[in-house]
N, C-alpha and C positions, 0 to 999 in steps of 0.2 A: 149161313154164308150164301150167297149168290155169284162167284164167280165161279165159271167150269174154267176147266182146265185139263191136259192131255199129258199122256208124257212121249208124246212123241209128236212129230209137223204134221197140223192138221192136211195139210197140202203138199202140193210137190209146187218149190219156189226157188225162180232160177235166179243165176247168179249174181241177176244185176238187183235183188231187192233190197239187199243189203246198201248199195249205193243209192237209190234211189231215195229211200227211207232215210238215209245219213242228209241226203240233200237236202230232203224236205226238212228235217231238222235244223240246218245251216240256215237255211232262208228263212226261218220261223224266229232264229235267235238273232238275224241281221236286224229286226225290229227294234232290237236293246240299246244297239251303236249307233244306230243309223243315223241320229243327228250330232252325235259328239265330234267331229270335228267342226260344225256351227253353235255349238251348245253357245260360246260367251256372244255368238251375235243374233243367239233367238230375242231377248227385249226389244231391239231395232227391229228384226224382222216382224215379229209381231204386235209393236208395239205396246209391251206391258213391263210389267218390272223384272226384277230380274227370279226372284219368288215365284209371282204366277208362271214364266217360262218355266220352270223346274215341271209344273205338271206336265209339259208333252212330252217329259221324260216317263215321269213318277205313274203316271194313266197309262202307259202299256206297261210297262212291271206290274201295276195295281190290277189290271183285268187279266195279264197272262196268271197272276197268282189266284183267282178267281175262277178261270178257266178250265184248270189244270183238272181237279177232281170231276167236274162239270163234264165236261168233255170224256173223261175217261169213262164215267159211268157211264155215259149215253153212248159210247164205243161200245163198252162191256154188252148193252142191254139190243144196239138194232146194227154194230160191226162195227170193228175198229176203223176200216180201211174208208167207210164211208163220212164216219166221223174224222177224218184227216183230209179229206176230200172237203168236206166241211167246213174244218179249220180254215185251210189255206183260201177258202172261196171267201171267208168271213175278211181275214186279212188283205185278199186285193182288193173287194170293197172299201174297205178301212184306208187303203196306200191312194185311192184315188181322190177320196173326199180329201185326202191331207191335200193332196196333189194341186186342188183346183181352187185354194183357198190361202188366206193369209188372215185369218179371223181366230184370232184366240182357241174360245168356245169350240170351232167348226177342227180347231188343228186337233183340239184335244180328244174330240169325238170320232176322227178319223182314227188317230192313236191308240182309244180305246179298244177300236175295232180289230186293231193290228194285233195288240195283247190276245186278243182271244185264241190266237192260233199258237200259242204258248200248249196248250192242250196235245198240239202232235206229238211233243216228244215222248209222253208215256203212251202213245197209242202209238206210235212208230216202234217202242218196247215190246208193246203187247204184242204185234204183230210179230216180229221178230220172233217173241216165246212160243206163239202157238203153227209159227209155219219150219224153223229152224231146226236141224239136228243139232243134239247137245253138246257137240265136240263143237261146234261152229257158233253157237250163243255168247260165250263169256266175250268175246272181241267185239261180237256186234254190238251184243249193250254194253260195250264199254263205248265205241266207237257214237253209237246213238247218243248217249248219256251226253259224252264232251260236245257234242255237236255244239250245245247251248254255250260253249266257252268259245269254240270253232268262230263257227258263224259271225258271233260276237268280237275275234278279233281282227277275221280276213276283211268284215265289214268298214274298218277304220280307213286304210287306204283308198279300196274303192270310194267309197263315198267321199272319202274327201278331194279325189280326183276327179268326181262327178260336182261337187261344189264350188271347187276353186273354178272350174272352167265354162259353169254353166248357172244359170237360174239356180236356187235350192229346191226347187219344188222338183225339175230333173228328179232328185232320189227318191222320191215315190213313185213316180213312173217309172222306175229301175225297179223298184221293188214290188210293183204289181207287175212286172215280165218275169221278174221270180216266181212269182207266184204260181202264175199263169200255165211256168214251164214245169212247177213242182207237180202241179194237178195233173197235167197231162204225162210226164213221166210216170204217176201215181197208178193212172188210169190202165197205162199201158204195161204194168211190168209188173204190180202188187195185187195180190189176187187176195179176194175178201177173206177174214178170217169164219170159218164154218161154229167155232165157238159163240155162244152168246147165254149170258145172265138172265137168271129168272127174275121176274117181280117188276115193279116201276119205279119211273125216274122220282127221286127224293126233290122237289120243287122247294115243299118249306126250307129244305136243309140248305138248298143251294141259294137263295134269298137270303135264308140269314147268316150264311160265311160270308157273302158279299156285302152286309153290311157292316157287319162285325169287323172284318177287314180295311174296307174304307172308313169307318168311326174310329178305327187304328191311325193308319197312315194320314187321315187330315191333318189332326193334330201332333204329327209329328214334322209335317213339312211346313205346316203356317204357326208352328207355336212360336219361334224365334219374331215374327210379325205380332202377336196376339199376347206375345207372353205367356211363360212357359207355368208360373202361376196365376193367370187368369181363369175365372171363370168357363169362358169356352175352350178352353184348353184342356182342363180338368175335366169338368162336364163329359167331353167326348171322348177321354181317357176311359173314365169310368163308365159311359155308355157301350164302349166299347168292349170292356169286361163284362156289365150285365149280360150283352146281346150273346157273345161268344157262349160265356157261361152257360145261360137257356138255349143255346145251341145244341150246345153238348150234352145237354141233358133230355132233349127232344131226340139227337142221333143215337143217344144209348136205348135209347126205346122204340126205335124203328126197327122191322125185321130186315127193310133194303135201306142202309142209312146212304146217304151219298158218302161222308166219310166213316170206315168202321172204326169207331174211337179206340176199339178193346185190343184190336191188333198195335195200336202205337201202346198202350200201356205194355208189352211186352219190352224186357230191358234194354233188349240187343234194339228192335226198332226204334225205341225213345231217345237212347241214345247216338243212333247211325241217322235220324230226322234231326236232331238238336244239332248235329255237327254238320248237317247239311247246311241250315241255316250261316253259320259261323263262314262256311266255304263259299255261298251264295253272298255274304256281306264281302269279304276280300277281294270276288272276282271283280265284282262292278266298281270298284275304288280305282283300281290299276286306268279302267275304261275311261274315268273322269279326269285324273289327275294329268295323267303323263298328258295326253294331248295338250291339253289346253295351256302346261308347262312347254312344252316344244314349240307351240302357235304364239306366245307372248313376246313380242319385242324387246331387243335386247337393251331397249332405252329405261325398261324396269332397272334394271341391275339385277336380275334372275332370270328373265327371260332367254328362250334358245332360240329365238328369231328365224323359225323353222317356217317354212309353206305347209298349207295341208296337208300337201301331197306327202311331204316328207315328214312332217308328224306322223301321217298315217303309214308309211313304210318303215317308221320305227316302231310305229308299235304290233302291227302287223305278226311277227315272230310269236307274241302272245298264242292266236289262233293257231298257226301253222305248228308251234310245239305242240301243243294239246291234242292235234290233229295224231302227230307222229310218238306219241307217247303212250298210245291204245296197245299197240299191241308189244310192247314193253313194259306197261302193265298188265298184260296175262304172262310174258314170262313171269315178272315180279310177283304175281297174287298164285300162280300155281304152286310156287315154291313157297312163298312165305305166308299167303293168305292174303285175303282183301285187305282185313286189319291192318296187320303189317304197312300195306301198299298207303291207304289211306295214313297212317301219319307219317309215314315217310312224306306224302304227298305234302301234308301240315306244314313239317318241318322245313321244306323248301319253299314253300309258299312263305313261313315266316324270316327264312333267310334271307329270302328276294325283297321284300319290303322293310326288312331291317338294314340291309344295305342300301336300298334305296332312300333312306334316309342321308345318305351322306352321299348320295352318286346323282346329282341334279344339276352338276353345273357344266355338262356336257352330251351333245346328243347324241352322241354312240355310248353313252352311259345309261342311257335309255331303252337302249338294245339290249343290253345286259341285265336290265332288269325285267324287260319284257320275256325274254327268254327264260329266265329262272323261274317266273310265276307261272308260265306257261305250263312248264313240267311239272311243276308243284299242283297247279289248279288241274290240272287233264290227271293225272296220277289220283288228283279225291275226287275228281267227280268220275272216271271209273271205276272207284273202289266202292262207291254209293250204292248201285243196283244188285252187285255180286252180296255185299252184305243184307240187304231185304231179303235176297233171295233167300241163303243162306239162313235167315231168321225164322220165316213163317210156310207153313205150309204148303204146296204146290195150289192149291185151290183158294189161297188169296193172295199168289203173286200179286195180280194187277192191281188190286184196290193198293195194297202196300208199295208199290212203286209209282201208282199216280197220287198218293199222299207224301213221298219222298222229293217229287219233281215241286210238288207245292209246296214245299217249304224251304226248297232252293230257292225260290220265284218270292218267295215273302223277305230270304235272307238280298235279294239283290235288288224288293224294292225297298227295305228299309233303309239297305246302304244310297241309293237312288238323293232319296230324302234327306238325310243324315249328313252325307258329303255336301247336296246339294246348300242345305241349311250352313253349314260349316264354311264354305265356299261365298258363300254369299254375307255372312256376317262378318267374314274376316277380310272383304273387297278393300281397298284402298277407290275414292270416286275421283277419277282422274279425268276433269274436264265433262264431268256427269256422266261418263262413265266406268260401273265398277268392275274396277280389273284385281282381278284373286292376285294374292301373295302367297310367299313360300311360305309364311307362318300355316296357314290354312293347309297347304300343299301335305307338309309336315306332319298338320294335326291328321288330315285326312290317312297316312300312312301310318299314324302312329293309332289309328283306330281300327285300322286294319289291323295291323300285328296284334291290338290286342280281341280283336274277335276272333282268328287265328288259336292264340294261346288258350283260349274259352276254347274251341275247336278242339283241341290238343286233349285237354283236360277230358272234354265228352268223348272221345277217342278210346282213350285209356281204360274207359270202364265197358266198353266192348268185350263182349265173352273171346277170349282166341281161340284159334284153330287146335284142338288135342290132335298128339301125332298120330292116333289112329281113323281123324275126320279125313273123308278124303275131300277134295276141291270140289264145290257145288256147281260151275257152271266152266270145266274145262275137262275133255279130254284130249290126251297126247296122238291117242291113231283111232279110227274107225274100231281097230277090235278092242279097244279099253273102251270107246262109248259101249258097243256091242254090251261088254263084259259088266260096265256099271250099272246099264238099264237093266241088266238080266238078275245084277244084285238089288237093286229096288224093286222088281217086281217078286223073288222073293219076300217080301217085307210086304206081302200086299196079297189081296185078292187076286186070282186069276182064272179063267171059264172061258163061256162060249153065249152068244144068244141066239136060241133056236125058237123057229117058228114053228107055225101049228100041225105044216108034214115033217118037220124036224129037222129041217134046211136051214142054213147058217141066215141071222137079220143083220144086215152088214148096214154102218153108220146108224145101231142104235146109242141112244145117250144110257149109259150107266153109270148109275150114282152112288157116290158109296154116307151111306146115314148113321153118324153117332147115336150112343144111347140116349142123348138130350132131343133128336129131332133135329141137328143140324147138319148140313150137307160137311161130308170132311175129305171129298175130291168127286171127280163127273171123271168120262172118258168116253169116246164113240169109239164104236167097236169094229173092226175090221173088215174087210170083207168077206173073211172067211169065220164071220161073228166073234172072233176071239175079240178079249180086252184083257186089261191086266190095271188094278187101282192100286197105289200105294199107302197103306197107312197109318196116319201123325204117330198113335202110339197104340201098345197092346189093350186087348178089349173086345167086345161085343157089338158091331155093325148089321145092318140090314145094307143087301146091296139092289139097286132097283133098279130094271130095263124099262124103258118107255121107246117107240118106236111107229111110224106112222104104219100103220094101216092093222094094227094088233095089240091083243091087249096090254096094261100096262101087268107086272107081274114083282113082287119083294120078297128078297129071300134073308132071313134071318143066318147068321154066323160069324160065329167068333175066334177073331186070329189071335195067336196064342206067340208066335215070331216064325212059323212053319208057313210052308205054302200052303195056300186053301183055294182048292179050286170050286168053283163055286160055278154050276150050269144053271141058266136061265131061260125057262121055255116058256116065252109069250104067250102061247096058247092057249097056257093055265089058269084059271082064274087067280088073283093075288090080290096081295093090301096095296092099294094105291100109296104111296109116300111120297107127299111132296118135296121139290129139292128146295 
């Protein structure tokens, strides 16, 4: 394993990190919508058809889904907060080049660029976990998590308020002063995380998920053009399988994989990633339909002959529920568990799109379905990160929740593609231009519900909460966190690290090492050298202090489910073990 991990805030982080960090997540997910209230007049605008327009959608979903483990690892390995500074610099690059151009090629390549900052929101996680007490965690990363639904639906209005009354190109220039204002918020308020991963960056691994991924999604957006049994259709189908495959078989045999494969073969995380996906499909359907049903004239005979502006304050309530539903899901997941939370969430999600099959022919019908998804979509993708947590051990949180946020990003570019292809097959060419039908509209919801219901099903086989589990990422007051941390560190190692006059070594790294040679948690130690590790299960550990300016030192012992304290005097000569 290579990711350290504490069980307490590396830092002392004030109050505004939590917002700041939310922000930068908002702005990072405004990339998803940001042209869906122009989406039916990208062909015109850049002159091509109405297929190739779908990429400067489908190219930022495609690189944020790309991005997402990329980015986390390179957090994990030289700091999170840097790599989110990163991110967001890559994205106002990205918003400019869209900015200053009307050339296919040059729009897609700016868009790409945007996608890559897809990567904050598990490194706005990470941060969160290693500076945050644990009474104050479960809201944040629920709050962090929805950003990506947030972001994505307060962006509808604005932008369409920024389009109706100005140039299109205005919203990249909007979105590079997000940017702008993310980094500098970033700079001023988020203090770097002191945690950081051994070994180096997985380059093969992150090359071949990126192709593996785009030999995916080509042929899923141009097969309905190329035909879906043609030759290149298939071809890239199955190239896409080879590539993954030998992927995965190259990261099983890495010691620093960029993804660690073994931790998704566990049940609880295979199944809470697979229903991520399903949750990721749903969100991005709501984002396509509704507008562009609102924007259609009412000379269709389905059309709601609505302005931007007013398409985008219908659907607006999407984001702003998801927003207010954070901390309505820590009441809900204290009491009944994330589980619980997450298909309740399902369940609403499938209600909202079940009725919206029969509530289209009016625009405050619109609202009503905005809203209900709202609470359905914030309610699962809350319940997302408290369940990884909950699954794996404290020493591969991160890897495990930046391979969660990547398969959200894969579920809402397939939908991207999917709808987009659906929408474009089912156009009526009205004076050479093609304008979507309710047929399409229909099917598009009726594709939702049923990735929803596949959701539902991967839900169900979730381990639940036994009534003697208590809640992994909530406590009720300061002295119930007090009282939890003090029962997991029973459950764990606890000592001192002393140096060579016997004086406490404050901010050494202590690592705790299974029988196999792999790291099974890290901690820096206090200033009064104390630490305290917790461990996965009973057994035989070496615990090992490294520390600058003294020796490194390993102490063999075996916890049995008693406290072991365990002292550690650098001084001494010892077996080096690496982590």
């Amino acid at each position: 394993m290579t990711q350290t991990t504490t069980d307490r805030p590396a830092g002392r982080a004030s109050g505004a990190v939590v917002p700041v960090l939310a922000f930068a997540g908002i702005v990072v997910a405004v990339m998803q919508t940001l042209l869906v209230p122009v989406i039916k007049d990208l062909p015109q605008l850049l002159d091509t058809t109405p297929s190739n327009a779908t990429w400067v959608l489908t190219s930022t979903l495609l690189s944020g889904a790309v991005a997402t483990p990329i980015m986390g690892r390179l957090g994990d390995l030289y700091g999170k907060r840097r790599m989110l500074i990163l991110s967001l610099a890559v994205m106002v690059v990205g918003a400019l080049v869209s900015a200053l151009t009307s050339d296919l090629l040059l729009m897609i390549t700016g868009r790409t660029l945007q996608g890559f900052a897809m990567g904050a929101i598990p490194l706005g996680i990470g941060l969160m976990r290693d500076m945050l007490p644990r009474e104050k965690l479960g809201s944040a990363m629920a709050l962090m998590s929805s950003s990506i639904g947030v972001g994505g639906g307060l962006a509808l209005p604005a932008a369409a308020l920024v389009a109706q009354n100005s140039d299109w190109h205005a919203l990249y220039y909007g979105a590079a002063g997000l940017g702008v204002l993310a980094i500098g918020l970033t700079l001023l308020v988020v203090p770097e995380s002191p945690m950081r991963a051994e070994g180096t960056f997985d380059l093969p691994g992150a090359l071949g998920l990126s192709a593996g991924l785009v030999l995916f999604l080509l042929p899923i957006t141009k097969g309905s053009d190329w035909g879906w049994a043609s030759g290149t259709t298939l071809g890239l189908f199955a190239a896409s399988a080879v590539v993954l495959v030998l992927w995965g078989v190259m990261e099983l045999r890495l010691k620093a994989p960029l993804v660690d494969l073994r931790t998704t073969a566990r049940p609880a995380v295979l199944f809470t990633n697979l229903a991520s996906i399903m949750v990721g499909v749903s969100f991005y359907v709501v984002s396509l339909v509704l507008p562009q049903l609102l924007q259609l004239p009412k000379s269709t005979g389905y059309g709601l002959g609505q302005s931007m502006v007013v398409a985008g304050l219908l659907v607006a309530p999407l984001g702003l529920t998801m927003m207010f539903t954070a901390p309505v899901y820590a009441r809900l997941s204290a009491k009944y568990g994330p589980k619980v939370t997450l298909i309740l969430g399902l369940l609403i999600i499938a209600i909202g799109y079940g009725a919206g099959l029969g509530l289209m022919s009016a625009a405050w019908q619109s609202l009503v379905i905005s809203v209900l998804l709202g609470a359905g979509i914030g309610l699962a993708y809350s319940s997302l990160p408290a369940l990884i947590v909950g699954a794996v051990p404290a020493s591969e949180t991160g890897a495990a929740n930046g391979l969660n946020t990547l398969m959200r990003s894969i579920g809402t570019s397939v939908s991207s593609a999917v709808i987009g292809m659906v929408l474009a097959n089912t156009a009526n060419n009205v004076g050479g231009v093609e304008v979507p039908t309710m047929h399409g509209f229909r099917v598009s919801f009726l594709i939702a519900t049923g990735a929803v219901a596949v959701g539902l099903l991967l839900a169900l086989f979730l381990p639940g909460r036994r009534p003697s589990d208590k809640p992994q990422l909530r406590a009720s007051s300061e002295e119930d966190a007090a009282l939890e941390r003090a029962e997991r560190v029973l459950r764990g190692f606890r000592g001192r690290v002393l140096g060579a006059d016997g004086s406490p070594v404050a901010r050494a790294k202590v690592t705790l090492i299974d029988r196999r040679g792999r790291q099974a948690g890290a901690t820096l130690s206090a200033e009064d050298g104390s630490y305290a590790l917790i461990v996965p299960a009973q057994g035989s550990y070496v615990v090992a202090a490294r520390a600058t300016g003294h020796g490194p030192l390993a102490s063999s012992a075996t916890h049995a489910g008693d406290e072991r304290p365990v002292e550690l005097d650098l001084s001494l000569p010892g077996e080096t073990v690496p982590a």
